[in-house]
C-alpha positions in Angstrom: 32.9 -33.0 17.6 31.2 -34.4 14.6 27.8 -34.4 16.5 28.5 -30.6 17.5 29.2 -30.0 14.2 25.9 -31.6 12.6 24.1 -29.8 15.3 25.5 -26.3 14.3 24.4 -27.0 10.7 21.1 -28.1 11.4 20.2 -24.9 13.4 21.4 -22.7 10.8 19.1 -24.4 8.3 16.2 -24.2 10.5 16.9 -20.9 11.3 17.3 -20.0 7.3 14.0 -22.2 6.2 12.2 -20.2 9.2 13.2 -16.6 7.6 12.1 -17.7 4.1 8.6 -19.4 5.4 6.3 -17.0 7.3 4.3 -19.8 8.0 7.1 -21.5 9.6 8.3 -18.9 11.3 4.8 -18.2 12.9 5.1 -21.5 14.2 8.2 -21.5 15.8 7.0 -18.1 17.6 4.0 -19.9 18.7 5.9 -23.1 20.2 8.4 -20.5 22.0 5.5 -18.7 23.6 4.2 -22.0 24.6 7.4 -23.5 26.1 7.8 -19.9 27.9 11.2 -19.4 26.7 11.8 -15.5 27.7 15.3 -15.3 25.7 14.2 -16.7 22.6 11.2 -14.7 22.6 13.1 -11.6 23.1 15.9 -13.0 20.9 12.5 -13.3 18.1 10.8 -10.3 18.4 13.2 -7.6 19.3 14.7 -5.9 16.3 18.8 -6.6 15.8 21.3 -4.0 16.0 19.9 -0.2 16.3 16.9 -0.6 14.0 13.8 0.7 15.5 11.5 -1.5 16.8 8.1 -2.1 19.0 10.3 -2.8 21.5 12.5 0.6 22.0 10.6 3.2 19.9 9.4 5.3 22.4 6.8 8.3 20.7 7.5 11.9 21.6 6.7 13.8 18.6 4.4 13.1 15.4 6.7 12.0 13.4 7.5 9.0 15.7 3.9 8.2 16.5 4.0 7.7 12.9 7.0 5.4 12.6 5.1 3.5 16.0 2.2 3.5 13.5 4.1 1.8 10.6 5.8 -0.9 12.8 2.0 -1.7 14.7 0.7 -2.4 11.0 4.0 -4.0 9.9 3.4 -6.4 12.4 -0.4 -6.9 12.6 0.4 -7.8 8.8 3.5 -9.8 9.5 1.8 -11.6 12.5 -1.7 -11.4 12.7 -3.3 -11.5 9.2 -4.9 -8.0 9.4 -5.4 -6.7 6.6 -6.9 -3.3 5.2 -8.3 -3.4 1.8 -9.1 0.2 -0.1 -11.5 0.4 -2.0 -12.3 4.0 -2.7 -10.9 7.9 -1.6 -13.1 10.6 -1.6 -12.8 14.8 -1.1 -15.4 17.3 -1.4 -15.7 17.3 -4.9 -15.5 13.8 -6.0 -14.9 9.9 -5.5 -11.9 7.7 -6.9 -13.5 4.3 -6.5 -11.9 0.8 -7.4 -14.6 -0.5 -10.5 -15.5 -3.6 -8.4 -15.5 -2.8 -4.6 -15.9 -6.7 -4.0 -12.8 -8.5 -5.2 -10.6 -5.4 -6.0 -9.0 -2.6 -4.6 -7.0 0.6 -5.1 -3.4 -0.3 -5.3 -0.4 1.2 -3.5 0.5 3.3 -7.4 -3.2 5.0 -7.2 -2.9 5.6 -3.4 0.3 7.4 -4.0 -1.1 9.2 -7.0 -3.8 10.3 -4.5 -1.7 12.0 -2.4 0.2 13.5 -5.0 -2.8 15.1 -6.2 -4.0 16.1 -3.0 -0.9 17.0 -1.5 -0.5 19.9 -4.5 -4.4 20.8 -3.8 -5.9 19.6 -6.7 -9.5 17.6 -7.0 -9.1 13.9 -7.7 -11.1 14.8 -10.9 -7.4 15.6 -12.0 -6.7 11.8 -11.7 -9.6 10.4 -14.5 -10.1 7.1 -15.2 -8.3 3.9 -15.4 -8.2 0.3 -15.8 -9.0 -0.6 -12.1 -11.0 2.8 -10.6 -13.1 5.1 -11.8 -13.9 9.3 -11.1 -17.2 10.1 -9.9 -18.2 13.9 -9.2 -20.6 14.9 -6.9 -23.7 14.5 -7.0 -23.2 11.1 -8.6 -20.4 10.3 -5.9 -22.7 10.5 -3.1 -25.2 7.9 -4.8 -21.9 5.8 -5.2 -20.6 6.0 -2.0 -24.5 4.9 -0.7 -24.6 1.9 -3.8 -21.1 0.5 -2.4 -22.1 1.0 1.3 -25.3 -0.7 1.1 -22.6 -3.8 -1.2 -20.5 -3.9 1.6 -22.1 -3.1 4.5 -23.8 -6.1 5.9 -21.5 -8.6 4.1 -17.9 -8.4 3.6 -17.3 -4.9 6.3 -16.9 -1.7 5.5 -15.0 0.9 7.7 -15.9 5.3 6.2 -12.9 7.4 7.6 -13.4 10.6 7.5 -10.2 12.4 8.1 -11.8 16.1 7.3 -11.8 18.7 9.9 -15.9 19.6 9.0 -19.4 18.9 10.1 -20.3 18.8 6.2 -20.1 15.2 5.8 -22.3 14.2 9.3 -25.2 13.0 6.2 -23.1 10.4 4.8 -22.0 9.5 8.2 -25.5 8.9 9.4 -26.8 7.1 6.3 -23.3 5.1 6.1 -24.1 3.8 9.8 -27.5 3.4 9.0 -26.4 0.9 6.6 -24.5 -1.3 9.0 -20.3 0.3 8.6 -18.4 1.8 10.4 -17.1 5.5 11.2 -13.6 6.6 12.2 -13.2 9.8 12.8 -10.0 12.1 12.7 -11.3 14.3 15.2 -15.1 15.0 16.5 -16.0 18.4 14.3 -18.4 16.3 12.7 -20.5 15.8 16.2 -20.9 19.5 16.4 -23.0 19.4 14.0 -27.3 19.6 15.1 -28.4 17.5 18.3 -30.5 15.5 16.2 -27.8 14.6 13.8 -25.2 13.6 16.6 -28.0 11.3 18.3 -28.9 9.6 15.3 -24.9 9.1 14.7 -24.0 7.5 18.4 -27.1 5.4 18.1 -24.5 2.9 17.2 -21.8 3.5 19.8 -20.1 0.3 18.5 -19.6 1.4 15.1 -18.4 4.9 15.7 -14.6 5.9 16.5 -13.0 9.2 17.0 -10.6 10.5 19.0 -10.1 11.2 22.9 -9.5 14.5 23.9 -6.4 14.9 26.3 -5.2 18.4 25.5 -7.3 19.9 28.6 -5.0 17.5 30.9 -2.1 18.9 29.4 -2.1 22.1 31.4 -2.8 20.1 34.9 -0.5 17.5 34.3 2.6 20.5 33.9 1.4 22.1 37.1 1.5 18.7 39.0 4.7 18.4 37.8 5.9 21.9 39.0 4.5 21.2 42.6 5.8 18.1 42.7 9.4 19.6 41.8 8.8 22.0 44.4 8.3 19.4 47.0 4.7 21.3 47.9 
């Protein structure tokens, strides 16, 4: 009974030390996945209770490909390492820009200032300067944006998204590229733009993102649906 006992008591602590230590907890994820233990597994990466989870959040709408979102980063962060660093916001008028792109970064109080600015349709020249970024209005933003892409580019990685719904920016785009980052798109309004522009962006297929259009299915997929209802 004693034996029981001390075994009990040792799992619990193991169990605790392995909440409190990522590292340890990565660990024992990675020897379960190695002795192919499917309950434990399930047991360790399932969420408890009736929290959502990767496992049982099932998108239908926006706002729960937004949640899906979340928990994907909450785990590449939790799991994998990955992470995004900011290091500057830009609109149409103007760049908010952390003062050294290489070792810092805008924090989660000046992104959220951001998009309280933004979200009431102001210019992030509202915002002015602080201790760790700095306003630039165009047409010294553009120069900056160029400096901190032609910094980053070719050395530590740097990824332009462009969540505008324009062809105005496909300039910065190109010369952005040009300079060895990448481009993620919101949508493809920006490829409407001149032939020569577009060819000169997908000259780097590898560095350009954007979204896949689905929509047009949409309409075929309902009527498939219908006939197959109809047994026809």
């Amino acid at each position: 009974m004693s034996k029981v006992g001390d075994k009990k008591v040792k799992t619990s602590e193991v169990a605790k030390e392995a909440s409190l230590d990522p590292l340890a907890q990565k660990l024992q994820q990675q020897r379960i996945a190695d002795e192919g233990d499917p309950k434990s597994s399930e047991e360790l990466f399932t969420e408890s209770g009736n929290e959502k989870s990767l496992d049982n959040l099932i998108p239908k709408f926006e706002t729960d490909f937004l949640e899906y979102a979340n928990l994907i980063s909450q785990k590449l962060h939790q799991y994998e390492g990955v992470r995004l660093r900011v290091v500057g916001v830009c609109d149409s008028l103007s760049l908010l820009v952390a003062l050294d792109v290489l070792t810092t970064e805008l924090d989660d109080t000046s992104l959220t200032e951001v998009c309280q600015v933004k979200l009431k349709g102001s210019s992030l020249l509202t915002l002015g300067n602080s201790g760790q970024c700095k306003v630039f209005s165009n047409p010294e933003a553009m120069g900056k944006i160029i400096d901190d892409a032609t910094l980053l580019g070719r050395s530590t990685g740097l990824a332009f998204i462009n969540c505008s719904a324009s062809s105005e920016p496909i300039e910065v785009l190109n010369r952005v590229v040009d300079l060895g980052c990448c481009v993620v798109m919101a949508n493809k309004k920006p490829l409407t733009s001149l032939m020569e522009d577009y060819d000169k962006l997908l000259a780097y297929p590898r560095h350009i993102r954007h979204e896949s259009t689905v929509s047009v299915l949409f309409t075929w997929l309902v009527q498939i649906e219908v006939l197959l209802h109809l047994g026809t």
